[in-house]
N, C-alpha and C positions, 0 to 999 in steps of 0.2 A: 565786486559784490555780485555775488548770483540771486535774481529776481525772478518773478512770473511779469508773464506779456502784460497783462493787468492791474497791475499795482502802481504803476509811476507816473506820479503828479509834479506838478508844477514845481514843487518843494525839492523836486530831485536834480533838479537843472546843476550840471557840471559835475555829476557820479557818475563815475567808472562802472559800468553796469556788465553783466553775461546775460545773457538769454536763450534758453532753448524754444522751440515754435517750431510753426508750417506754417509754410510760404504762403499766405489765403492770396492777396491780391497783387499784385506785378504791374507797374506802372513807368515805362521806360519813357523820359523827357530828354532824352539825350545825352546830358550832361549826367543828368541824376538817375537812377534808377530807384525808386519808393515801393519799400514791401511791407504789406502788411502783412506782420508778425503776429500768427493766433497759437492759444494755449488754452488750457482750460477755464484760463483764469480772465483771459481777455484778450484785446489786439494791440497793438501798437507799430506806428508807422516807424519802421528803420531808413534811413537812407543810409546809398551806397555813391559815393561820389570821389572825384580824384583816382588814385591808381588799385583803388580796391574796386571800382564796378567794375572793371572788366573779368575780375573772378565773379563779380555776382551776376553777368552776363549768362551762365549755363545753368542759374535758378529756373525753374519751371513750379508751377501750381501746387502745392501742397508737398512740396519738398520739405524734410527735416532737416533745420537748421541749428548749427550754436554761433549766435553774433555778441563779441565781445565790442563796447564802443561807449562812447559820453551822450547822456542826457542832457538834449539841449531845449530851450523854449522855442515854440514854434512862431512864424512868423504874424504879425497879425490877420492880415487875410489869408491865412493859410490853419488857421485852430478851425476843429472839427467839433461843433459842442453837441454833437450826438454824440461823443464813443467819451466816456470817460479819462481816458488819456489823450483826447486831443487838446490840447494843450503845450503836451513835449513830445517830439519824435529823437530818436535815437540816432545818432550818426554813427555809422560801422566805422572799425578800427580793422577788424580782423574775422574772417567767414571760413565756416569749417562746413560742409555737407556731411549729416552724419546718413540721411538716408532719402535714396531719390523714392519719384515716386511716378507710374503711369500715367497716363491723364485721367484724372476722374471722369465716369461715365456719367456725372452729375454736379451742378455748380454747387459749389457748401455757400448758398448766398442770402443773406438773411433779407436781404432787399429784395426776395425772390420769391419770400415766404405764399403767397399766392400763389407760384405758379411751378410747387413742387412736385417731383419725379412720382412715378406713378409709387402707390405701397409698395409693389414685389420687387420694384428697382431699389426703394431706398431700403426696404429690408434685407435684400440682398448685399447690401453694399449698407449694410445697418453701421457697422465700426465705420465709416465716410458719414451718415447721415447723423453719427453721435457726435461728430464734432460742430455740430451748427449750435450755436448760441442759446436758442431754444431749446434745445434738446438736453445740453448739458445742462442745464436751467432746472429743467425737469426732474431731471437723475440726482441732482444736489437737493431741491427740494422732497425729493422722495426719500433722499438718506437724512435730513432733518428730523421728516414725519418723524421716519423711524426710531432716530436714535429718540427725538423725545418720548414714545412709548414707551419705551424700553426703561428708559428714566424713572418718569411716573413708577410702572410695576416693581422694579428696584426698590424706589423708597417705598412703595407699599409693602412690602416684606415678601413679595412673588420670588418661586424659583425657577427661573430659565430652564426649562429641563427641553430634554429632545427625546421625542418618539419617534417609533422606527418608520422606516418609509418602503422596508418591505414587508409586507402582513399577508394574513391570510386573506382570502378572497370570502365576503361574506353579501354574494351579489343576490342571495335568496333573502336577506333580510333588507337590504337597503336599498332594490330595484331599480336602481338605475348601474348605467355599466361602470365597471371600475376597467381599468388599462392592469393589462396583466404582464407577468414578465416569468417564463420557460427559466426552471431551475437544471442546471447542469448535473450539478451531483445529484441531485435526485429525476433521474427521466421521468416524465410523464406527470410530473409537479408542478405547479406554477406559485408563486407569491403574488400578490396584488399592489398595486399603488394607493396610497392612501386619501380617499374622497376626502376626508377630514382625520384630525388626530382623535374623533370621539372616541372611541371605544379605549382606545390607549389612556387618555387623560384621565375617564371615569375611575380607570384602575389606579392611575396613582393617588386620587384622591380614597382608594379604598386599601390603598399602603401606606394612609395618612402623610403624606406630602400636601398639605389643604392649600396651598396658594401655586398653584401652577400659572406660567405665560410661556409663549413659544412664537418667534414666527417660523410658523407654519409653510413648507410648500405643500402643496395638496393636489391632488390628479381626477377629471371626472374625465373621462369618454366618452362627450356627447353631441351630438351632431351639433356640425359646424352652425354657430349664432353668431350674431352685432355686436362684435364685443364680448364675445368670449374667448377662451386662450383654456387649450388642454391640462396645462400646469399652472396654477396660478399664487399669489400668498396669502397668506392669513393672518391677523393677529385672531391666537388663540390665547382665552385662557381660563381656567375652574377652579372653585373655591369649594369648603368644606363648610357645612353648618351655619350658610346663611341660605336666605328667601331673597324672590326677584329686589323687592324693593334697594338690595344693600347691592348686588350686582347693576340694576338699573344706576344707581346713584354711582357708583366705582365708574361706569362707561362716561358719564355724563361728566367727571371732572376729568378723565380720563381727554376727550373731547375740547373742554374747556380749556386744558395745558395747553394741549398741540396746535387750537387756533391759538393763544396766545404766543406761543414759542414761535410759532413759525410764519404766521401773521400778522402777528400783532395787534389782535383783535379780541374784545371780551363778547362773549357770547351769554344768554342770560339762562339760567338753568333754575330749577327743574325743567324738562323739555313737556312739551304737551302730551296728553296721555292719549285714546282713541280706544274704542274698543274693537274687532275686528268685524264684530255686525255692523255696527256704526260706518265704519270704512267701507265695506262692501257695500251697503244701501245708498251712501250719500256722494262718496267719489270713484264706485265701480270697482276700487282694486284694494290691495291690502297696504301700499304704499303710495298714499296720495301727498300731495307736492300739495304743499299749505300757503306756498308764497303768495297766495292767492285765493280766491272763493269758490264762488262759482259749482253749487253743491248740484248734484242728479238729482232730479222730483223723480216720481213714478204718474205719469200721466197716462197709463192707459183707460183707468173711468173716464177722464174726459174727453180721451181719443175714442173711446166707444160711444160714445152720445153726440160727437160731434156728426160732423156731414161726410168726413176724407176717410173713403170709399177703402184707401190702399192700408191704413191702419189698421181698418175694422176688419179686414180679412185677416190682417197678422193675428189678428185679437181672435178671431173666432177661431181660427188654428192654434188658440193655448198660447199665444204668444203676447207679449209684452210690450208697453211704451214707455220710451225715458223722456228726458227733456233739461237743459242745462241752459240759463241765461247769461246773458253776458255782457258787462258795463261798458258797449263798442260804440260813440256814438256816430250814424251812418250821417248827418244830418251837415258835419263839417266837411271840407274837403280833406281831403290827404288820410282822412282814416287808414288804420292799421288794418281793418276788418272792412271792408268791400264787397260787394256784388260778385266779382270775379273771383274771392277768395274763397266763398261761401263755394261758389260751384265747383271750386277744387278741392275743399272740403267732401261735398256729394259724391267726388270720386273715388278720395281717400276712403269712407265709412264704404264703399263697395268694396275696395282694395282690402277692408277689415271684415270681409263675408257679413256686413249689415244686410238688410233686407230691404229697406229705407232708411231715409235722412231727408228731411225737409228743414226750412227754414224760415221762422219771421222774426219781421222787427217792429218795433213799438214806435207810432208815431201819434203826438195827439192824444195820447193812452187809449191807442185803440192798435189791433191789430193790424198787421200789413205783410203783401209778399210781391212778389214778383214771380211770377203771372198774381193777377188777386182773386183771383180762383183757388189758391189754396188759405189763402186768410177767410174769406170768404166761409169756409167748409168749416172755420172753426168760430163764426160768429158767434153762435147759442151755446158756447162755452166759456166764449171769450172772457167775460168775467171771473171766470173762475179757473184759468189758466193764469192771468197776470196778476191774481190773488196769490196762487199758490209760489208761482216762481218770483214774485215783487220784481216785476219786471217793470221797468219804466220808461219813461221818452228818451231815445237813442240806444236802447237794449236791442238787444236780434236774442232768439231763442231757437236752438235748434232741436230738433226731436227725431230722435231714431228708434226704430223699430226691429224686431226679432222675433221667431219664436223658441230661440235658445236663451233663456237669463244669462247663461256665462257670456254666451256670445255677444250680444248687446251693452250689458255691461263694461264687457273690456273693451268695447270698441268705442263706448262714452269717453271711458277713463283717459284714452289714449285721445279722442278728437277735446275732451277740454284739457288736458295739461297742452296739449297743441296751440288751442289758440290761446289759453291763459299766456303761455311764454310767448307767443305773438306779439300778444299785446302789452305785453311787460308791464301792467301796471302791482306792480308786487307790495305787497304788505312789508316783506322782511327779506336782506339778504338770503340768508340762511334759515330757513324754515326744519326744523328738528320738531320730530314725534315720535313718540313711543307707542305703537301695534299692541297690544294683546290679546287674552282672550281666543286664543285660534280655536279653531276644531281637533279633536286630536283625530278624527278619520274623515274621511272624503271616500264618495264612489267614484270608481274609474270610470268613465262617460261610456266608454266599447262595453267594457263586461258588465260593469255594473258591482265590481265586489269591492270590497271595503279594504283602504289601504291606508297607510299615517297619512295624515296632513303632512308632514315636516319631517322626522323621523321618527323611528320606533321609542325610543329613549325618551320622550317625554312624559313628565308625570301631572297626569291628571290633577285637574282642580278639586278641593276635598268637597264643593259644592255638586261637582257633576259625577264624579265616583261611581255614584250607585249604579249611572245607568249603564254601565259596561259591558256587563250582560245583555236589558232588555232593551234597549234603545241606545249604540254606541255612538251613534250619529251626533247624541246629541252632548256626547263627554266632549267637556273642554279641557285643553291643554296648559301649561303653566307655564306657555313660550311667549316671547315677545322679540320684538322686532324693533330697529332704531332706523327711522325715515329718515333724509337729509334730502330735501329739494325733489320728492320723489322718485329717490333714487333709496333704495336698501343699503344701509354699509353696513349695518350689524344684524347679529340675531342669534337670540341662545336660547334658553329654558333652564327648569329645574327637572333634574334625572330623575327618572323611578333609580331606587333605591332597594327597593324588596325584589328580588330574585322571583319568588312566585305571580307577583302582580305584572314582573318583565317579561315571563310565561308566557300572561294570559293576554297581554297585548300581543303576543308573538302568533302565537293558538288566535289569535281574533283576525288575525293578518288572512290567516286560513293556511298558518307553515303545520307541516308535521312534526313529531315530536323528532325525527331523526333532520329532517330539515334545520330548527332550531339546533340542533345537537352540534352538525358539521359544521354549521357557520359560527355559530356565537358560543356553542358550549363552555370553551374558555371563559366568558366574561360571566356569564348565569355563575359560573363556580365562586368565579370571586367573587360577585354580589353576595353570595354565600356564608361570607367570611366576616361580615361584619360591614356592611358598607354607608356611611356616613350621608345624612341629606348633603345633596352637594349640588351644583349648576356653574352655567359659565356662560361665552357665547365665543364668537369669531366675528372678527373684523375684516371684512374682506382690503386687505391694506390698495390693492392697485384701485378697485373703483374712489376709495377713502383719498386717496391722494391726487387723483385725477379731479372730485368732484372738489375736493377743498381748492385745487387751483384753478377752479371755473372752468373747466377743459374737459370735453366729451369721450375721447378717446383713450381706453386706458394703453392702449399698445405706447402712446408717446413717453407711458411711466416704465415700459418695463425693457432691462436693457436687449433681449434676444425675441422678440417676441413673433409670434405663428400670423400669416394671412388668415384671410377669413373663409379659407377650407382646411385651414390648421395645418398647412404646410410651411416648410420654414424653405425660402429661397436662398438663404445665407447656405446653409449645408444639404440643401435637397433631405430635409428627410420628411417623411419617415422613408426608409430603401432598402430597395430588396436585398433576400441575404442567402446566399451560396445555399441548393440546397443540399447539396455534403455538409455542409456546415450544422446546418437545421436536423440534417439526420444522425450525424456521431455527437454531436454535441447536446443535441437533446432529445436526441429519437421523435425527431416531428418531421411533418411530410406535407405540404401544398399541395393541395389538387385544383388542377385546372380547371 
């Protein structure tokens, strides 16, 4: 009978088994030789004993094997009740080597899991670092996610469809870079990779296809980040002649299957709503991490009437106070939140271009610091600081300063999700919220000109409309955003729809009419043609998969994935290319 390394239990004792595997662990006792037999499926310990070890004597470490042999029960001091098959090891009958192999430049050891090889060794040798336990783990739980998406939009009546992944280049409308790719049969042409399937999708909902899904791969170009990767997936998908409310609700049961499928966990839905004023005033950023409280005040009236010298100059230079409490109490031993942590704190908020960061704590219900000279400074406010933040006996409050609002802000957002997950006193696993509300424009901080919040394709709210023209600043968007743990894994909107109104967002951008023309004129035609209210969103699947299995790193999900300057050590690319080649092939030319 032919099995996997990982299937056989105790119930198996005295079947004739095969097995293919790698050699993981080699253990020569003289008499015996004990391999552990790994597969994708699991381990299992064979012995090789009598006049077959001396053929398995030229086994070496992650050698491919086929061992035909009887399942036996293993002896009592001798079961392993960590590995699922310790219980029976396998006695060899007969050993075939179907494929040797070097030594690995790295142990595949899950016992080792602390103390593994640096990233561009195990990316390098990524097909070696895919066989550790964990990793396969990962790759199976990531094909779960998926296939149950896929499921779900199935029985919803979705069609699978594929858009193309060579497109035009449309890098005057969407501003940031797209990765381009040199057409041969046309010299001096390029196609583009596709940042998202938008513009594709819109159209088939305007060739009435109303229930599109896809996963997506998608391409952005953008300087190397923590956790970003130049190619990455998406669940895409658009619908025809519904409003957010019916796509929000589609995401959220959507959500609901996959923790159940693949977790085995109910989650409570409707998710919580937020507006994105709300979010930016009270948690700094547009994705706040709810597992927890811990809201931003605005304290600068009271930092300007207090005594602390270093506030009132931020303040007098236009600049701004926050302040965020926190339920740490200093008063026990062994606190999570300490003296020494606070100062490494002070160092982070510099490392985030703050201007300041100080810190007190409540003792007594009164204020306290260390030197107390700076509690001191805020005595004659005192009241009306621990009013405002309800801050009480064993709280610390910290308060930072800026004369940038963005600046200060995201640098709050990021020092309280900081020590909220420090301190792990969490309300809820899984914290899920709904964003909207956005702005549909933002100024650029350098120029100063007016560009999408999110992207061009979003259709205003029928409430802010009017001000398109005389105040665009203050049109809102009809996008929304799906939080999980402070982390984004969704976000979509509802499409403009009118060709003219897609224009005049385009014209507001400050594009030309020939600008519009080259990039997008294709898709203005079809809006053209009769285009149906329709929205959608994308799922970013590898943060989605990573964040549902508690795990920070999306590269652990994805099987080929780029270091963190976006090079791949497996194949050395990206790499140079002949430049005869570059020149008959595409009439292009490098200059030094």
């Amino acid at each position: 009978m032919e099995t996997n390394c990982g299937a056989l239990r105790e119930k198996d004792a005295g079947k004739e088994i095969s097995l293919n595997g790698w050699c993981r662990y080699i253990r020569d006792h003289g008499g015996k030789l004990f391999v552990d037999l790994a597969d994708r499926y699991g381990i299992i310990q064979v012995v090789f004993e009598g006049p077959i070890k001396g053929a398995a004597d030229q086994l070496g470490r992650e050698y491919v094997v086929n061992v035909v042999g009887r399942v036996r029960k293993r002896e009592s001091d001798a079961i392993n009740n960590g590995m699922p098959t310790g219980m029976v090891e396998v006695e060899a009958k007969s050993l075939k080597i179907i494929g040797k192999s070097k030594v690995p430049p790295f142990e595949i050891v899950e016992e080792k899991e602390g103390f593994l090889p640096s990233e561009d060794l195990r990316l390098k040798y990524r097909y070696l670092d895919l066989r550790r336990r964990k990793m396969i783990a990962n790759i199976e739980f990531r094909d779960n996610v998926t296939k149950s998406i896929r499921k779900f939009f199935w029985d919803e009546g979705f069609l699978e469809l594929e858009t193309p992944n060579l497109v035009r280049d449309t890098h005057d409308v969407s501003g940031s870079r797209t990765l381009l790719i040199p057409s041969r049969t046309n010299k001096g042409k390029f196609f583009a990779l596709p940042q998202s399937p938008q513009i594709y999708k819109q159209l088939c909902m305007v060739s009435g296809l109303d229930k599109y899904f896809q996963v997506a791969r998608v391409f952005r170009d953008e300087d190397p980040r923590e956790d970003r990767q130049l190619e990455f997936t998406q669940i895409d998908f658009e619908v025809s002649f519904k409003d957010e409310k019916y796509i929000q609700d589609l995401i959220e049961r959507l959500v609901r299957q996959v923790f159940k499928e693949t977790l085995n966990q109910d989650i409570k839905t409707p998710f919580e709503r937020m507006d994105y004023k709300v979010a930016i005033a009270e948690y700094g950023n547009d994705k706040p991490d709810l597992r927890f409280g811990y809201k931003i005040f605005d304290m600068t009236e009271e930092s300007a009437k207090s005594n602390y010298n270093i506030l009132k100059r931020v303040i007098e230079n236009k600049g701004g106070v926050k302040a965020i409490a926190f339920r740490a109490d200093f008063s026990k031993d062994g606190s999570s939140i300490d003296k020494n942590y606070m100062l490494s704190l002070v160092e982070t908020a510099k490392n985030l271009g703050l201007k300041g960061l100080t810190w007190l704590y409540v003792k007594d219900s009164k204020l306290n610091s260390s030197p107390e000279s700076i509690s001191d400074a805020f005595k004659n406010v005192e009241k009306e600081i621990l009013v405002k933040t309800k801050a009480g006996d064993g709280d610390v409050i910290i308060i930072g300063a800026d004369t940038s609002e963005n600046v200060l802000l995201a640098a709050m957002s990021k020092l309280r999700r900081a020590v909220g997950i420090k301190i792990g006193k969490f309300k809820t696993q899984h914290a899920f919220l709904w964003v909207d509300r956005f702005p549909l424009y933002e100024k650029d901080e350098v120029t100063g000109a007016l560009q999408p919040a999110h992207n061009p394709f979003v259709s205003p709210t029928e409430d802010t409309v009017h001000f398109m023209e005389s105040d665009p600043e203050k049109v809102l968007g009809k996008r929304y955003d799906l939080v999980l743990n402070g982390i984004e894994i969704a976000g979509g909107s509802i499409r403009i729809n009118d060709p003219e109104l897609q224009m005049k967002v385009f014209r507001r951008m400050g594009l030309s009419e020939d600008e519009i023309q080259n990039s997008l004129g294709f898709m203005i035609e079809g809006l053209s043609y009769g285009a149906p209210i329709h929205g959608g969103a994308a799922i970013g699947l590898d943060r989605f998969v990573a964040t549902l299995a508690g795990q920070d790193d999306i590269k652990d999900f994805i099987l080929f994935p780029r270091n963190r300057r976006f090079d791949s050590p497996l194949d050395n690319s990206p790499s140079p290319v002949e430049q005869n080649r570059l020149k008959n092939d595409y009439n292009l030319r490098i200059e030094k």
